[in-house]
C-alpha positions in Angstrom: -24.8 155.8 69.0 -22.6 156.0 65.9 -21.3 153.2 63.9 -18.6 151.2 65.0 -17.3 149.7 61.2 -16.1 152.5 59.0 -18.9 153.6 56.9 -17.0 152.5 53.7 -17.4 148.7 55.0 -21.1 149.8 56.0 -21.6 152.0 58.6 -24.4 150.2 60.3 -24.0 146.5 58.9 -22.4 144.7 61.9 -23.4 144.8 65.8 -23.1 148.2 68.0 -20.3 146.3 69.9 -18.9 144.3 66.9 -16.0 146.5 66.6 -13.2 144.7 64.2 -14.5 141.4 65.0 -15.5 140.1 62.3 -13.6 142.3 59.1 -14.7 141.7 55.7 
């Protein structure tokens, strides 16, 4: 399972299903 937020943002920072829900 790979990370849904680009790993720039932090790869594995937000949920697995999190996927532009919450963008900081």
């Amino acid at each position: 399972m790979r990370a849904t937020r680009c790993r720039k943002c932090g790869s594995r920072e937000l949920r697995p299903k999190a996927k532009g829900a919450r963008k900081e």
